[in-house]
C-alpha positions in Angstrom: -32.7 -2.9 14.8 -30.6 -6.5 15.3 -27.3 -6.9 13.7 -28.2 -8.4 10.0 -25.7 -11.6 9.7 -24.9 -12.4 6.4 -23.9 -16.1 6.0 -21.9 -17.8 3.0 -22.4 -21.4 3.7 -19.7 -22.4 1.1 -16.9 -20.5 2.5 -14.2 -22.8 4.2 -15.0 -25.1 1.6 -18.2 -25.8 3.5 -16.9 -25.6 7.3 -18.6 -22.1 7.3 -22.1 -23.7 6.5 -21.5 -26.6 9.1 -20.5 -24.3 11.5 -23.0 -21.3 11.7 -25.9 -23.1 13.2 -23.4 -23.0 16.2 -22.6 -20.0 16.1 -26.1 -18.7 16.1 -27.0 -21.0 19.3 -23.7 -19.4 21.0 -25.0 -15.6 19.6 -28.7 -16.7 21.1 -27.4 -17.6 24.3 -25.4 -13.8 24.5 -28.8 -12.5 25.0 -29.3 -10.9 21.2 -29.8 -13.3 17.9 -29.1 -11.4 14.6 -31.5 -11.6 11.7 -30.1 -14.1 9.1 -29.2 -13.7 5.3 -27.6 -16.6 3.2 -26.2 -16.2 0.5 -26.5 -18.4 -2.8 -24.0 -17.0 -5.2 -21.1 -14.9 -6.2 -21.5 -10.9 -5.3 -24.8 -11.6 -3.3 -23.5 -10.7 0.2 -22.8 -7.5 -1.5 -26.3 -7.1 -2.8 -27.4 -8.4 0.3 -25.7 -5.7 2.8 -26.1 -2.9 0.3 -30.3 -3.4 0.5 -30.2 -3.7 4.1 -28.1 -0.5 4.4 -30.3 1.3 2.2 -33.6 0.2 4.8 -31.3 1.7 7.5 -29.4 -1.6 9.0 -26.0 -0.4 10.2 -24.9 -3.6 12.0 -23.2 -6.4 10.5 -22.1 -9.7 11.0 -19.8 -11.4 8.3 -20.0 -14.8 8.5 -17.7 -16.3 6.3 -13.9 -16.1 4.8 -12.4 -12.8 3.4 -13.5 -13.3 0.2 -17.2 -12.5 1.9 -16.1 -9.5 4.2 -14.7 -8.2 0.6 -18.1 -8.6 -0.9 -20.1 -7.1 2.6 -17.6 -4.1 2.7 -18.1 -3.2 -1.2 -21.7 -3.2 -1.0 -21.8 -1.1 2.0 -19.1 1.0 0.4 -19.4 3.8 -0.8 -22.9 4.3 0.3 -21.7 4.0 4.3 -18.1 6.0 3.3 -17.3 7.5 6.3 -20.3 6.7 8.4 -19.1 5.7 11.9 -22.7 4.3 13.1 -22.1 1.5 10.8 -19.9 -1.4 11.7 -19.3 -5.0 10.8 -18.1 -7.9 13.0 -16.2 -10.1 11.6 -16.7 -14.0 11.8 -13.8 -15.8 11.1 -15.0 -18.9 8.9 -13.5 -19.0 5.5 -10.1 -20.2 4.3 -8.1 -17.3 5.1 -9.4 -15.2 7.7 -6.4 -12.4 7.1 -8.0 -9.2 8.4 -9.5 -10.9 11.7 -6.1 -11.1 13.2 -5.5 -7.6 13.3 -9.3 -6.2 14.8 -10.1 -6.2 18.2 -12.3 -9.4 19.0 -14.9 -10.3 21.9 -16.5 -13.6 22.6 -19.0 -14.9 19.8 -21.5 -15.1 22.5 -21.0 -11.2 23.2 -20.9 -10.7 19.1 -24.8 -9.2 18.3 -24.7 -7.0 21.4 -24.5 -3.1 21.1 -21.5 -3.0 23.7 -19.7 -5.1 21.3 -20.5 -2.7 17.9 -19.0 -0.1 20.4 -15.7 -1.9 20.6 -15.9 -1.5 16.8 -12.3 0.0 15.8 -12.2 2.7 12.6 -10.5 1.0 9.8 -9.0 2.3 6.6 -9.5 1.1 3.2 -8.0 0.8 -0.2 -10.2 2.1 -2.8 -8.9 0.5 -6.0 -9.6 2.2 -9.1 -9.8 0.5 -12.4 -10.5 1.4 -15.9 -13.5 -1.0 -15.7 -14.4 -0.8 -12.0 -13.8 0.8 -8.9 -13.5 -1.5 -5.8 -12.6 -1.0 -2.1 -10.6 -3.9 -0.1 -10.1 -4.4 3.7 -7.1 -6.5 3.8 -4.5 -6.3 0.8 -4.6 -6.4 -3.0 -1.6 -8.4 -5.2 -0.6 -8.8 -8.2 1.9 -11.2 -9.8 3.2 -14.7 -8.3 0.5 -14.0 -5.6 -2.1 -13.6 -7.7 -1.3 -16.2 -10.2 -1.7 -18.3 -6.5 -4.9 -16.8 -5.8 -6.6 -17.8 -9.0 -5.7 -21.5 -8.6 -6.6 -21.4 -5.3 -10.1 -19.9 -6.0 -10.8 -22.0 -9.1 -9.5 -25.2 -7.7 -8.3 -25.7 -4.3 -10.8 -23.8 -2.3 -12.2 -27.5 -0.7 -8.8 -27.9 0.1 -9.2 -25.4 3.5 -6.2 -23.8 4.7 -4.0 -26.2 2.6 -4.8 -24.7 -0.5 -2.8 -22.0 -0.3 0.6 -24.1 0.3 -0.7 -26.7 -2.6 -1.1 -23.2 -5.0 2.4 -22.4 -4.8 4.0 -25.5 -5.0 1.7 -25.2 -8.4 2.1 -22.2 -9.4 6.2 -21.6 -8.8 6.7 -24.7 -11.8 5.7 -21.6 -14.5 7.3 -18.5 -12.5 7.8 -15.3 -14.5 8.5 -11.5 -13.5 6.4 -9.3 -14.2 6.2 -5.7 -15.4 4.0 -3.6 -13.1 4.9 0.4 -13.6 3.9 2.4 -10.5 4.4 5.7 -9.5 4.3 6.1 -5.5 3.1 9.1 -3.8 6.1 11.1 -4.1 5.7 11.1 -8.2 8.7 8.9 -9.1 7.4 6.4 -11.9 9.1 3.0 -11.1 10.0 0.2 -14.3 11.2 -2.8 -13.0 10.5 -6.8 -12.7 8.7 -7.8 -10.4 8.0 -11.4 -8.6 5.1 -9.8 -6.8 3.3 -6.3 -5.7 1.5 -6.8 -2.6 -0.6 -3.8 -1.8 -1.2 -4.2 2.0 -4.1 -2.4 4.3 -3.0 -5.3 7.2 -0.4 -7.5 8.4 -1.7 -10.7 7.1 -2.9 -12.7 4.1 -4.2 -16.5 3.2 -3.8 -18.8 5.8 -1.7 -17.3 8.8 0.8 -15.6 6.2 2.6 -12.4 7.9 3.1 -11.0 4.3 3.2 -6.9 5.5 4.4 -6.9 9.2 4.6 -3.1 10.0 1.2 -2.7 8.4 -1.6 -1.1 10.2 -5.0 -0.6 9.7 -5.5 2.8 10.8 -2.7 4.7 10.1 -3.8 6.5 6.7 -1.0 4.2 4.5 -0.6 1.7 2.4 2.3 -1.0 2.8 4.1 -2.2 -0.5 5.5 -5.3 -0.2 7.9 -5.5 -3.8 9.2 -8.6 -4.2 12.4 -8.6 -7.1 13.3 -11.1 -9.6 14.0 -14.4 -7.5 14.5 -18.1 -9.4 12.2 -20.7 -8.5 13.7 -22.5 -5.5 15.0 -18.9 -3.6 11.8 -18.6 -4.1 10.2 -21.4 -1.9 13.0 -21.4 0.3 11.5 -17.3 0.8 7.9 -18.5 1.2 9.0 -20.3 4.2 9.9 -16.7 5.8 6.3 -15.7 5.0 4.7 -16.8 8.0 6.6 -15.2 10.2 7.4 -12.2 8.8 11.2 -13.1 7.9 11.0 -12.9 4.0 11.1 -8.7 4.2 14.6 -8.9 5.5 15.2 -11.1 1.7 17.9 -9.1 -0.4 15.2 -9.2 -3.3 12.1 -8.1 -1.0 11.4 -4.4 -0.1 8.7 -2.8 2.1 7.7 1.3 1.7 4.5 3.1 2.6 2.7 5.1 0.4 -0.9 6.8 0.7 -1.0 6.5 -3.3 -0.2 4.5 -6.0 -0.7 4.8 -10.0 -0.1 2.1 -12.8 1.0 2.6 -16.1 -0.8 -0.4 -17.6 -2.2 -1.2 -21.2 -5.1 -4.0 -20.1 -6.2 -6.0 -17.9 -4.1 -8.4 -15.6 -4.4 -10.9 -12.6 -5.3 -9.4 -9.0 -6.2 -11.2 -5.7 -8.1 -8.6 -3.6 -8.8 -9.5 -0.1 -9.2 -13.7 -1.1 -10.9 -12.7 -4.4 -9.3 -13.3 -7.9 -10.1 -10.8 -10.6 -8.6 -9.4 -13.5 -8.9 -5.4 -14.6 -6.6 -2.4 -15.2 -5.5 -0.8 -12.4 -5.3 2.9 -12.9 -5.0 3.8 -9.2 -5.3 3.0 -5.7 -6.1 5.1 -2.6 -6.1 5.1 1.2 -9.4 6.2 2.3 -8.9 6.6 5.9 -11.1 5.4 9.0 -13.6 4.9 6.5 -15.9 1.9 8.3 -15.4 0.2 11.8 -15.0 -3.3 12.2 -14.5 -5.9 15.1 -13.1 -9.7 15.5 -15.3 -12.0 16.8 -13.1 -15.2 18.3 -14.7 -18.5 16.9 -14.2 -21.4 19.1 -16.6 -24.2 17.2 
């Protein structure tokens, strides 16, 4: 059975749909063309890869932006938990294109063979447990500055392209506030404290090109926390600027630990960016579920 490749035209705000006729001509020429989906809304490239998993496809091709690997991965998940025949290459043509960066890649013209979906490298996953839902992500989960960034981004700068994120903070950082996010970490100890952020991190990288976790990796069974302290609006921007290359975890207000587990103490719902996506729910708990799907880069040159 082909490789199903599930297309979200909008993603990139638009690039993705200008550019995936290309991409198909460059897949044809490899030798192998996938089968095509579309999509047409929110949540149906999960509907989307969840049917063709259930008729037996266990190929994928993400074509799109994180926010569409998210949605791919979650309806797979938990139906193809753990089931190493199925694998998804990832095309980067969205926004952020965070997880890409650290998969192994091969040529898009390579992409719909079999010898690439054996380069396929297990990856782990958070599985994110809510009082209203429980959702799996790829790349990271935040919650705070980030995701107050996250939700302008996605309601209002997405046809910005990689832009958007820069133009978010400079919006967002006029109407900074800690916040109170109770965790308790693996080893039991229940934390209290403000917070600026909570990143949550499966991989290295988030938005455009943004370094946010460097020692993260995406197979080693645990979960970076990135805990960013109670900084004043222009420490803050000055930190940002350390972002892309890593430097901002060496920040006197900026910790990094690993966990393989992490519980909240929290009354409602609040604000989360998971992997691109903005949502808002009560966290109750999240998990690494280790080498739970395998997933290759595909390098995009169009």
């Amino acid at each position: 059975m082909s490789p199903l490749a599930i297309i979200n035209p909008t993603s990139g705000g638009g690039g993705c749909g200008r550019k995936a006729p290309r991409v198909l001509d460059a897949l044809a020429r490899g030798g192998r063309s996938p089968d095509v989906a579309a999509t047409d809304k929110p949540g149906a490239a999960a509907q989307i890869a969840a049917r063709a998993y259930a008729d037996g496809r266990r190929a994928f091709l993400s074509m799109g932006g994180d926010g569409t690997l998210f949605e791919i991965v979650n309806g797979l998940i938990p139906a193809a938990l753990g089931d190493l025949r199925t694998a998804i290459a990832v095309a980067p043509l969205g926004t952020g294109n965070s997880l890409v960066r650290d998969l192994p890649s091969v040529a898009v013209s390579d992409a719909a063979t079999d010898e690439a979906f054996a380069l396929a490298r297990p990856t782990d996953l958070l599985r994110v447990t809510c009082r209203e839902k429980t959702f799996y992500c790829a790349n990271m989960i935040s919650f705070g500055f980030a995701a107050a960034v996250g939700r302008v981004v996605t309601d209002y700068l997405k046809p910005l392209g990689p832009a958007a994120y820069l133009v978010g903070v400079l919006w967002r950082v006029a109407w900074l506030s800690p916040h109170m996010l109770p965790c308790r970490w693996a080893d039991g100890a229940m934390r209290r404290e403000r917070l600026t952020l909570l990143s949550v991190a499966n991989s290295r990288y988030t938005g455009v090109g943004m370094l946010m976790a460097p020692a993260a990796r995406i197979d080693d069974g645990l979960m970076d926390l990135i805990v960013g302290g109670v900084v004043g609006r222009l420490e803050l921007l000055r930190l940002f600027r350390g972002v892309f290359d890593g430097s901002h975890v060496l920040h006197r207000a900026v910790r990094q630990e690993t966990t393989a587990a992490l519980e909240f103490d929290i009354a409602g719902p609040i604000g989360m960016i998971a992997d691109g996506e903005y949502l808002e729910a009560t966290p109750l708990r999240i998990d690494v579920v280790p080498r739970a799907i395998r997933m290759l880069g595909v390098q995009i040159a169009v």
